[in-house]
C-alpha positions, -999 to 999 in steps of 0.1 A, spaced: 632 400 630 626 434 626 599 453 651 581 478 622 545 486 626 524 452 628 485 450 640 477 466 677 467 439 695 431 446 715 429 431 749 396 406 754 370 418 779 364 391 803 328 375 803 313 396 829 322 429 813 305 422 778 272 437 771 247 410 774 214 410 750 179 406 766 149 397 747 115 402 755 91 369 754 58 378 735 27 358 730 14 350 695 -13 379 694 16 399 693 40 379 664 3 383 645 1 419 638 42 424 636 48 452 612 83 430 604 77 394 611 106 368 618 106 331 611 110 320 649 73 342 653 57 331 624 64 293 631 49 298 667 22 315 660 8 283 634 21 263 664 -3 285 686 -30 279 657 -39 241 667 -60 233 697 -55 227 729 -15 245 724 0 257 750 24 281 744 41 306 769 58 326 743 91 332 722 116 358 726 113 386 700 144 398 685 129 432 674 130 439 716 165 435 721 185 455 748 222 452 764 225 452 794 
C-alpha cells in the first residue's frame, strides 16, 4: 500500500467541549406577533387559544445561543 496524500483525519471533541445551544421559552403573546413565525409557535399558540389551557411556554429557535 502506498502512503500518498489521503483525507486528514480531525480528532472528535469530547461531549463536554462542544458548544451547547440554549433556547429561550416564550409564552404565546410572544409566538403571536413573531415577525418570522415557526410551526412549533404557531401550533402552541392555537393550543393556547382554547380555554382553560395551560401552557408554560415553548422554546423559540429564533433565541438560540451556544454556550
Amino acid at each position: 500500500m502506498s502512503k500518498g496524500k489521503g483525507k486528514a483525519v480531525k480528532k472528535q471533541k469530547s461531549p463536554s467541549e462542544r458548544k451547547q445551544a440554549v433556547l429561550k421559552m416564550v409564552l404565546s403573546g410572544t409566538c403571536a406577533v413573531c415577525k418570522t413565525p415557526c410551526a412549533r409557535g404557531m401550533r402552541y399558540l392555537e393550543s393556547m387559544q382554547e380555554p382553560g389551557a395551560v401552557g408554560k411556554g415553548v422554546p423559540c429557535i429564533l433565541t438560540r445561543t451556544y454556550i
